[in-house]
C-alpha positions in Angstrom: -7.9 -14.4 -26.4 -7.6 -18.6 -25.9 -10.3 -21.0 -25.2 -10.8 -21.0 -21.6 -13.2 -23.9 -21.5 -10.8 -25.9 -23.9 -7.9 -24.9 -21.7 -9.5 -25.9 -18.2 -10.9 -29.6 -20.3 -6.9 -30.3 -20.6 -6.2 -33.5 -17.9 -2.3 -32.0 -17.6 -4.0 -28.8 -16.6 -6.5 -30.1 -14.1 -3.5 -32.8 -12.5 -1.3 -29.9 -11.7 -3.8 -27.7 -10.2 -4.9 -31.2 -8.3 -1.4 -31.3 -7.3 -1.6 -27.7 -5.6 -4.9 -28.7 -3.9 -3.3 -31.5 -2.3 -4.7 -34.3 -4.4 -6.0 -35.8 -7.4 -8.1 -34.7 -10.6 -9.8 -37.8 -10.3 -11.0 -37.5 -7.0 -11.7 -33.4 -5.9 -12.8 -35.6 -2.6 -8.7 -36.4 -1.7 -7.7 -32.6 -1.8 -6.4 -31.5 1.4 -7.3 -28.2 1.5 -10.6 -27.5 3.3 -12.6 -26.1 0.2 -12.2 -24.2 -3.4 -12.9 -20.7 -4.3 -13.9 -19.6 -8.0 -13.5 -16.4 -8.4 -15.5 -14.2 -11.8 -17.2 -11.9 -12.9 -21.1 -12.9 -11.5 -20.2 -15.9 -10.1 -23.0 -14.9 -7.6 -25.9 -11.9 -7.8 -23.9 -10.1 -5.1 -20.3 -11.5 -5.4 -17.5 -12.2 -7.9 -16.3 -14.8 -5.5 -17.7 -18.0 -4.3 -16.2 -20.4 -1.8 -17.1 -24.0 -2.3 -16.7 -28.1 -1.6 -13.8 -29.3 -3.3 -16.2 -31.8 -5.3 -17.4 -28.7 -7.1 -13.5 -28.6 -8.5 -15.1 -29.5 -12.2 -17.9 -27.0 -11.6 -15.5 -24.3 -11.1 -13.5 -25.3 -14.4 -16.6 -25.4 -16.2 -17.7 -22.3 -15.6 -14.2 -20.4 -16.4 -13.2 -19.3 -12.8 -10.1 -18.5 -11.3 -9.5 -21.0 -9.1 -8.1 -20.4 -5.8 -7.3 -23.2 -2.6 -7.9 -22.9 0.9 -4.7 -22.1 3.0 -6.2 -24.3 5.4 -5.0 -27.7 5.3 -6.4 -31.0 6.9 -2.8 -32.2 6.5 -0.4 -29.4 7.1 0.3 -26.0 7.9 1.3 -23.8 4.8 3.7 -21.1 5.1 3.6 -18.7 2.2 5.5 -15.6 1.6 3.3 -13.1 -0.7 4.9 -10.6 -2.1 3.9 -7.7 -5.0 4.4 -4.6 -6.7 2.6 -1.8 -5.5 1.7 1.3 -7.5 -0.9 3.7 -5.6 -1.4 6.4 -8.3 -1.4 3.5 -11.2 -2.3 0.1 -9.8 -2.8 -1.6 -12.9 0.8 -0.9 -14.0 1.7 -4.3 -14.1 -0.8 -5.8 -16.6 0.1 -2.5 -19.1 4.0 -3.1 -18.8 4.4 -6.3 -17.1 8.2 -7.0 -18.0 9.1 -3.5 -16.9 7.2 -4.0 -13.0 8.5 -8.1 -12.8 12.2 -6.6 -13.4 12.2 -4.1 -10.9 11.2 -6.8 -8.6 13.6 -9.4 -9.8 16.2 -8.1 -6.7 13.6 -8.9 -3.9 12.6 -12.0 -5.4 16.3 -13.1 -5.7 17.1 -12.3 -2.2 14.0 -14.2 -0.8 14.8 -17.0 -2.5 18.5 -16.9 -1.3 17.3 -16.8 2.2 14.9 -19.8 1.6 18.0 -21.4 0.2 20.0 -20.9 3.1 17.6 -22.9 5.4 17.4 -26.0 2.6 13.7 -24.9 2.9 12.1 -27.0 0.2 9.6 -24.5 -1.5 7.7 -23.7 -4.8 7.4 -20.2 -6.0 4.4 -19.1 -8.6 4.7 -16.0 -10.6 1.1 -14.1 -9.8 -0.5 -11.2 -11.8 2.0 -8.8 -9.8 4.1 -10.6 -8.0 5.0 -13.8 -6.5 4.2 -16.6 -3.5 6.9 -18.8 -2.0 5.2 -21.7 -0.7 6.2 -24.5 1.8 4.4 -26.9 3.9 5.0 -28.5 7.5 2.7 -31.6 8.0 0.6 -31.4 11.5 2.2 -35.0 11.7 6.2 -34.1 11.6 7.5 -33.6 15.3 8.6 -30.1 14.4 5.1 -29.3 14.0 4.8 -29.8 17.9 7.4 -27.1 18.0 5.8 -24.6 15.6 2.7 -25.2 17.9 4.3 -24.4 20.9 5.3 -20.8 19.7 1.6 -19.6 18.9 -0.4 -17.2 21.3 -4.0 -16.8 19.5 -6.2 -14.4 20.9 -9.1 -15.8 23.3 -11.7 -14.0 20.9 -10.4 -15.7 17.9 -10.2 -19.3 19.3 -14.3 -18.8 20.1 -14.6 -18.5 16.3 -12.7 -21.6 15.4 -14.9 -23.8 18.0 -18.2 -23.4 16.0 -19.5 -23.6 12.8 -20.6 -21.8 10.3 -21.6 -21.2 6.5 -18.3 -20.3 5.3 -16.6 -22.4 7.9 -18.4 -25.9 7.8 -16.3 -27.5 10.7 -14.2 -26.7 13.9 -11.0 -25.0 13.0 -8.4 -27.7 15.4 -5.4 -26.8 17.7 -3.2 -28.0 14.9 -4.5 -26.1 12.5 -5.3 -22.5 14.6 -1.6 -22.4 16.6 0.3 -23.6 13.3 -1.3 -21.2 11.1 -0.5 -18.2 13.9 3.6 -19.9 14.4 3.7 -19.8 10.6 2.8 -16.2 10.2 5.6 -15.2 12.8 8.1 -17.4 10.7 7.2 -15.4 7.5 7.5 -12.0 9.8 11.0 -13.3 10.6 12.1 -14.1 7.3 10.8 -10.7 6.2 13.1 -9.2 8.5 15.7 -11.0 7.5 14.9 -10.0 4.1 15.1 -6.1 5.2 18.2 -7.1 6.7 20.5 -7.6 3.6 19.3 -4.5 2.0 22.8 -2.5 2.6 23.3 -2.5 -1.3 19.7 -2.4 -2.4 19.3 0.2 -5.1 15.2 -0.9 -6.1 11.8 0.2 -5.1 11.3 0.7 -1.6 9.9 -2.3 0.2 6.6 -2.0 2.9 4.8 -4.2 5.0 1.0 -4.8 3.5 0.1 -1.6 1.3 1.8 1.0 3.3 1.5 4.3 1.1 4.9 6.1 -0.5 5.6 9.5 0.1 7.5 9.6 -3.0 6.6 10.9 -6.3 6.6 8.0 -8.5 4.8 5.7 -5.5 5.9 2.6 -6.3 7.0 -0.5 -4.1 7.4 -3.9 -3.1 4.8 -4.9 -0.6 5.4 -7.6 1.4 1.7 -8.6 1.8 1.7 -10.4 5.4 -2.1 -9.5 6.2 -3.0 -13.2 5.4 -1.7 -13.9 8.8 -4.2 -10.8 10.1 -7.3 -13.1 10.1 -8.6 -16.2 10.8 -7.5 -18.8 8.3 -10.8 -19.7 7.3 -11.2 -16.3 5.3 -7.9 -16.9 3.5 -7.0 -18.9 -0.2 -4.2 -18.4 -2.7 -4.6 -18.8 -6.3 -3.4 -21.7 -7.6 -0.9 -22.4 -10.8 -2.4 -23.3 -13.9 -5.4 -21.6 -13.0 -6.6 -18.5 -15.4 -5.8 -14.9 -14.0 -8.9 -12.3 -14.6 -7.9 -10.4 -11.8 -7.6 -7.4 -14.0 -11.0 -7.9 -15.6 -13.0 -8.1 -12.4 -12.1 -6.2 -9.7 -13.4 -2.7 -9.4 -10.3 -1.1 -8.2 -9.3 -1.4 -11.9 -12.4 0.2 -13.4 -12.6 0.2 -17.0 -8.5 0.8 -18.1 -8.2 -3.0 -18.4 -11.0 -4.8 -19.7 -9.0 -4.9 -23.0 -6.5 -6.6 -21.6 -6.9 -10.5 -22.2 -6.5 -13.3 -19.4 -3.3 -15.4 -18.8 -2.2 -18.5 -16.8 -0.8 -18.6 -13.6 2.4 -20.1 -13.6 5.1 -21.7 -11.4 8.5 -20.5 -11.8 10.5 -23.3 -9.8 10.3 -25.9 -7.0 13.0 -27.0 -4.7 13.1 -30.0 -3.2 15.4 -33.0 -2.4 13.6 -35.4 -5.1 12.9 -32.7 -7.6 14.6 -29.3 -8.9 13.0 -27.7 -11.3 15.5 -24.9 -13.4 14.5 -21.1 -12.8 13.9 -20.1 -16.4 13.1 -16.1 -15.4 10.5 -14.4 -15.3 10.8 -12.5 -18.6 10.3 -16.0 -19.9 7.3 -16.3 -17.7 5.5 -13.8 -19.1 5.8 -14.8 -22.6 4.7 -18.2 -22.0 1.8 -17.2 -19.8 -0.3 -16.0 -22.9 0.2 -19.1 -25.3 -1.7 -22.0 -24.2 0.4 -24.4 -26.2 3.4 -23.6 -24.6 1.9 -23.6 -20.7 0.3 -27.3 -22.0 4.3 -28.3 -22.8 5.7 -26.5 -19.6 3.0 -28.1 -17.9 3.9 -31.1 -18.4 7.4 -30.6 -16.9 6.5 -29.4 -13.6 5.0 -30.6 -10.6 2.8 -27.9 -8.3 2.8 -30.3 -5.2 3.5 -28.0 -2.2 7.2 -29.2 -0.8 7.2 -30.4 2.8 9.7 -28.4 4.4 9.5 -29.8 8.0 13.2 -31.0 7.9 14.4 -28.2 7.0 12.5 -26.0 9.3 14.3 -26.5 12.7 17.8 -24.4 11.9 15.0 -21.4 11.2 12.8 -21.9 14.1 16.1 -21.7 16.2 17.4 -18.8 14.4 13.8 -17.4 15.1 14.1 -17.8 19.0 17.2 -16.4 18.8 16.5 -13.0 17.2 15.3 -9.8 19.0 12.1 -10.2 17.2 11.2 -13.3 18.9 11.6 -11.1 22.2 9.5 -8.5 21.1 6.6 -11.3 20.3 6.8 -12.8 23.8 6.8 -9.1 25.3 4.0 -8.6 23.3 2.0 -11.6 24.1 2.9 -11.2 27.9 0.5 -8.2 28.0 -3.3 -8.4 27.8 -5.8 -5.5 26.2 -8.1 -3.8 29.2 -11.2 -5.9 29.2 -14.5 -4.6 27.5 -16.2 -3.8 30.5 -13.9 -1.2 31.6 -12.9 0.7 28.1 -15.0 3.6 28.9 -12.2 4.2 31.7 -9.3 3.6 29.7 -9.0 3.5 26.3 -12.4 5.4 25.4 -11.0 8.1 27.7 -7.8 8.7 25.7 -7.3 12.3 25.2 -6.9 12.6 21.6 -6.4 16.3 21.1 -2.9 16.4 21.9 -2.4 13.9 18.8 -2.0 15.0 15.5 -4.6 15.6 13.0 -4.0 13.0 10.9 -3.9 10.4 13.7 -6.9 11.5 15.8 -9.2 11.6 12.7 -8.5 8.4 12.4 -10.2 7.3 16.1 -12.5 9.7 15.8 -14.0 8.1 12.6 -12.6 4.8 12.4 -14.9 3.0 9.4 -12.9 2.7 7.1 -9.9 5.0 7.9 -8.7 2.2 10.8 -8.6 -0.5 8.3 -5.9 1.1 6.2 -2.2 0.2 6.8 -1.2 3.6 6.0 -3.0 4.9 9.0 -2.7 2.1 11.6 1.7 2.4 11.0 1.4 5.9 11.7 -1.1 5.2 14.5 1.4 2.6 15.7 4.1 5.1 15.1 3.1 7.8 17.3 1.5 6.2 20.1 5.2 4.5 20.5 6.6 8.2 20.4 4.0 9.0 23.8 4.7 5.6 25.8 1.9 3.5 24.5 2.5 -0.3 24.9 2.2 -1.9 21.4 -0.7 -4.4 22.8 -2.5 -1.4 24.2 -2.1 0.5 20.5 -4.0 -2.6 19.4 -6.3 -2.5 22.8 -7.3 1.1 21.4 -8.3 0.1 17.6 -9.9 -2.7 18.6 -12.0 -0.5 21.1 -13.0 0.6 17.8 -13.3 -2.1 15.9 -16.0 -3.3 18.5 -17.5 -0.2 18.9 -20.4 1.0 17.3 -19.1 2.7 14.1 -21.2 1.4 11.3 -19.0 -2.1 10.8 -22.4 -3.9 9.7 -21.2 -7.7 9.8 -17.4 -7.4 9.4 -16.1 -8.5 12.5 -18.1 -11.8 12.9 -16.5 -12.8 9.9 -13.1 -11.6 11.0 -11.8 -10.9 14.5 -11.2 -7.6 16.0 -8.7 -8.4 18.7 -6.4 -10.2 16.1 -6.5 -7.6 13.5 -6.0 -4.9 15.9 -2.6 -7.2 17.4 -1.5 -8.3 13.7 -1.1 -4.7 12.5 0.0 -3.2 15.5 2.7 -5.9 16.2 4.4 -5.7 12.6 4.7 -2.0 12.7 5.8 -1.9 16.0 8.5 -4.8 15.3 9.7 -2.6 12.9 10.2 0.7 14.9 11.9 -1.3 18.0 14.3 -3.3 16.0 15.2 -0.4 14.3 14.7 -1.9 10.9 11.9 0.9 10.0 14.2 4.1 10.9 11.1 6.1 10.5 12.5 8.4 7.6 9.0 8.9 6.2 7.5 10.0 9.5 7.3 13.6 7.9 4.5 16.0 7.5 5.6 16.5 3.9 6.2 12.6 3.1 2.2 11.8 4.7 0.9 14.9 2.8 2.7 13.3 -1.0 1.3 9.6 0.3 -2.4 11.3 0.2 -3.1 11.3 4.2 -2.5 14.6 5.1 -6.4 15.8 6.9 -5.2 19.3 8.0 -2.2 20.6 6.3 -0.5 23.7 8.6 -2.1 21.7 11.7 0.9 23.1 14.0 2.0 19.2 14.5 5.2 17.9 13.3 5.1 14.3 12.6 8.8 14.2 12.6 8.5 14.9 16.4 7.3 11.5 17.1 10.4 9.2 15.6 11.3 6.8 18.4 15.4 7.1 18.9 16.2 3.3 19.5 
């Protein structure tokens, strides 16, 4: 296993993860994102993680942390595409047989980045621990920017958290900041479905929004992790390149099966962008040179991890965006409110949830934790489609529970129930009514093999309640 302290000490090393930050080594003070997060093993009595001032950068080398940046920006709006292999039964696959999981992923990466290419989007992609993040940036200062804010609805609930402080958020989150970083996570949803799109002769895993469970044998998949857009930006970072990856050592999900397992270095795998062009060497390369610091050193060297501003670049795709059916399910979406607090115990409290199946009225009935699992808010979304439900009154209903008093001890004043509730609703529902998710899993046998099945021989058929679009 290297040196980690030697390896963080390297100046090329700390400029490039500078670079990602948004600044210089020199001065932590210049980065632009809002604030660091280290991330190990005791970092704090209660937490492996530990947000902090970006003048703490050379604290956070020092004490060997994976280093992670704030995807709030004091300059720009960053738009990043997060995508990863998924393996339910064996989710460590990809540290044991790395270049077996990047390969079967190599086809959705190649058709992301075609799509990104077809825009001119200038972007930088870094190969993670199981997948990947395409990256751009839109400064708040470029006159598209005006644009991207003009296409945001944030909820009323969410905009009361952004106009105080707090510990973890030490100023006001700004218009700029708050309706860019809701546009940009509409954008990704976009270019997701256009993703889903070119799939006609797509032979590889099968490809889910955030986590969503297989009801296949082998239950592997590409998840196309948009639940960074679920929240309010100020609970959200992305590791950055050049930092060390422990992942695998810390988190408990894991348990014990890879604590033998050494670190590696996150690395970038190219950057496009009209000054510099750095060539894709694969990601079977990748991997090899992750584990030898001598070799990251000389590739670091080559690179640069500045985030590319994209805002050029980003006007074709904004019209393309407006354009598309999906844009009209957003504004049909936002042009409905939820019933107001003060009258839920006449609407949605009142929902008769016997004539709903099992597996989806277990879910209301005890909603901590079985209402913060994708698995269960798609087929929530799913059926409730099937019996007339307005998407925005699906999310109405969860975030009844979310706010009600189910054990949730301090969870949603850190988060925000009425966006949560909206996110997850509104990408499964996009789905269904564009007729991208045909619903072919929406099977009694399919939910039983993904591990959801609470009453097996219930008398419900799930494949009753596929919307024919």
């Amino acid at each position: 296993m290297f040196d980690i302290t030697n390896y963080y000490k390297n100046r090329v090393v700390q400029l490039r993860i500078a670079e990602y930050c948004g600044g210089d080594f020199i001065s932590p003070e210049s980065f632009t994102c809002e604030y660091l997060v280290g991330v190990k093993d005791g970092i704090t009595p209660q937490e492996f993680f530990l947000s902090v001032e970006n003048t703490k950068f050379f604290w956070l080398l020092n004490i060997n942390a994976d280093i992670f940046r704030s995807v709030w920006d004091n300059e720009s709006t960053l738009f990043v595409l997060d995508f990863e292999y998924y393996n339910i039964k064996y989710p460590a696959e990809a540290y044991f047989k790395p270049q077996e999981v990047y390969s079967k992923i190599e086809d959705v990466y190649q058709r992301v980045k075609k799509i990104y290419l077809q825009y001119g989007l200038n972007f930088i992609t870094i190969q993670t621990g199981q997948g990947y993040h395409f990256i751009f940036r839109v400064p708040f200062s470029s006159e598209i920017h005006k644009k991207l804010i003009s296409l945001a609805s944030v909820e009323d609930t969410l905009l009361g958290k952004y106009s105080v402080c707090s510990a973890r958020r030490k100023k006001v989150v700004s218009k700029d900041v708050a309706y860019g970083f809701h546009s940009a996570g509409r954008i990704i949803e976009f270019l997701c479905h256009k993703l889903l799109s070119t799939l006609d002769d797509y032979k590889g895993l099968p490809i889910v929004f955030s986590d969503v469970s297989i009801g296949t044998e082998s239950a592997e998949a590409v998840s196309l992790d948009l639940s960074m857009y679920a929240d309010p930006i100020y609970m959200r970072d992305i590791r950055c390149p050049f930092s060390v990856y422990q992942k695998h050592k810390i988190y408990h999900k894991f348990k014990l099966s890879t604590q033998n397992i050494p670190p590696f270095i996150v690395l970038v795998r190219e950057i496009y962008n009209k000054r510099a062009f750095k060539e894709d060497i694969g990601y079977s390369k990748l991997l090899s040179i992750r584990k030898n610091v001598s070799e990251v050193l000389s590739y670091a060297s080559e690179v640069s991890c500045k985030i590319p501003d994209s805002s050029l670049s980003l006007s074709k795709l904004i019209e393309d965006y407006e354009q598309s059916k999906l844009y009209k399910l957003h504004q049909e979406f936002d042009s409905v409110e939820h019933d107001p607090p003060e009258i839920w115990y006449r609407t949605y409290h009142r929902t008769d949830l016997s004539v709903l199946p099992p597996c989806v009225n277990h879910c209301l009935y005890f909603p901590n934790d079985h209402l913060l699992k994708p698995t269960n808010l798609q087929t929530l979304t799913r059926v409730l489609l099937k019996l007339g439900w307005h998407p925005k009154h699906i999310a109405g209903l969860i975030r009844s529970k979310y706010e009600s008093n189910y054990g949730w001890g301090e969870v949603w004043y850190k988060y925000d129930a009425a966006s949560r509730a909206n996110f997850y609703v509104r990408i499964y529902s996009d789905l269904v009514l564009t007729g991208i998710d045909k619903e072919e899993d929406l099977n009694c046998l399919s939910h039983y093999q993904k591990g959801y099945c609470y009453k097996p021989n219930c008398g419900f058929k799930l494949e009753n309640y596929k919307l024919k679009i």
